[in-house]
C-alpha positions, -999 to +999 in steps of 0.1 A: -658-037-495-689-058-505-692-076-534-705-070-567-742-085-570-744-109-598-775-101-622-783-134-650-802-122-683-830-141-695-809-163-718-789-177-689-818-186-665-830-207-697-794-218-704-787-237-667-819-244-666-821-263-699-784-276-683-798-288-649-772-263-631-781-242-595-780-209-598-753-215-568-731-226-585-731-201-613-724-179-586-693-198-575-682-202-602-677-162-612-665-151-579-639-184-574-636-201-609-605-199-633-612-165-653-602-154-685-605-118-701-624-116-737-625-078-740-630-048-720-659-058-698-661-093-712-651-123-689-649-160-688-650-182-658-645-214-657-643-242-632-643-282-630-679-302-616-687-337-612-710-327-643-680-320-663-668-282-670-688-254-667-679-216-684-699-189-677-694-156-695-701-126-681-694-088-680-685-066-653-695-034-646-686-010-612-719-018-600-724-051-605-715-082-627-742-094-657-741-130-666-745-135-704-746-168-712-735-208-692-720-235-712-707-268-705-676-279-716-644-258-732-606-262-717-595-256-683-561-241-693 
């Protein structure tokens, strides 16, 4: 099974860009970081960087897997 391609809305190009993140790592971080379920389709994936933590929420569909919005910081837990 391949995976699901990872599609960033408008918002998050401008958010790791205004954070000085690759677009990489974003990736990473949703297929290997520490995830968390907000709702339905809603996730949270978080993971640990020599920048400090980054959280990228997202929302997963059959065919692929939209990227909503990057932050940095929040708990690890």
């Amino acid at each position: 099974m391949s995976e699901k391609p990872i599609l960033l809305t408008k918002h998050a190009t401008r958010r790791y860009v205004s954070l000085d993140i690759i677009p990489d790592s974003i990736i990473e971080i949703v297929r290997h970081g520490k995830r968390t379920r907000l709702g339905k389709m809603k996730w949270s994936a978080s993971k640990r960087t020599k920048r400090g933590t980054v959280v990228v929420i997202f929302a997963e569909y059959s065919e692929f897997i939209k990227v909503i919005t990057i932050t940095k910081g929040g708990n690890i837990r």
